[in-house]
Every structure is written in structure tokens, then in C-alpha cells.
C-alpha positions, 0 to 999 in steps of 0.5 A: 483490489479488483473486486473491489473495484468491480463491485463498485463499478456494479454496485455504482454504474450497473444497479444504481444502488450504491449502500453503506457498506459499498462506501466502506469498500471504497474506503478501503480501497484507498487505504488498501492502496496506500498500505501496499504503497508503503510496502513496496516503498520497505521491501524496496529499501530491505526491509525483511532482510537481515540486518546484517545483509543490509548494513554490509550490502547498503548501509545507507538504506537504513537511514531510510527506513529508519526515518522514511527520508522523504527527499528521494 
């Protein structure tokens, strides 16, 4: 994510010589941004646990990852 934004910033403001492919980086990093939103938003709420651990320790996270309750 940081050479992503730092090639912007140098490809953009230093050299002035913004291409193709330096909008495809910026494309990315907004969808690089929302991808590591939406792990975070699994790991908070167990994913990668057991499913055994989760519905002995918080039954109720899987209601939210099951349908990504969106009144949090």
C-alpha cells in the first residue's frame, strides 16, 4: 500500500508523467483498500476459527459472518 501510494505521488507530483498503468495502480489501491476492510471486518468476528470454538465461545458471530449484519 505504501509504494503504491508513493509511486503515485512520484509518478503524479514529481515527474508530472501520470500513464496508464499509474491509473491501474490507483485503481488498485482502492480496491486493495476495500479487500483488507473486509478482512479485517472476517478476522474480527472469527473467521479462520474453528467452527467449534466460535459457536462455543460466540454463537452470535456467526449470524454476522454468515450474513454480514450491517446494523453494527
Amino acid at each position: 500500500m505504501i509504494t503504491i501510494v508513493m509511486r503515485i505521488w512520484v509518478r503524479g507530483c514529481s515527474m508530472k508523467s501520470f500513464g496508464w498503468d499509474d491509473w491501474a495502480m490507483a485503481s488498485l489501491l482502492i480496491f486493495f483498500s476495500f479487500q483488507q476492510a473486509l478482512l479485517y471486518f472476517f478476522l474480527e468476528f472469527g473467521a479462520g476459527m474453528h467452527i467449534t470454538e466460535v459457536m462455543q465461545d460466540h454463537p452470535e458471530w456467526m449470524t454476522i459472518l454468515l450474513k454480514v449484519d450491517t446494523s453494527l
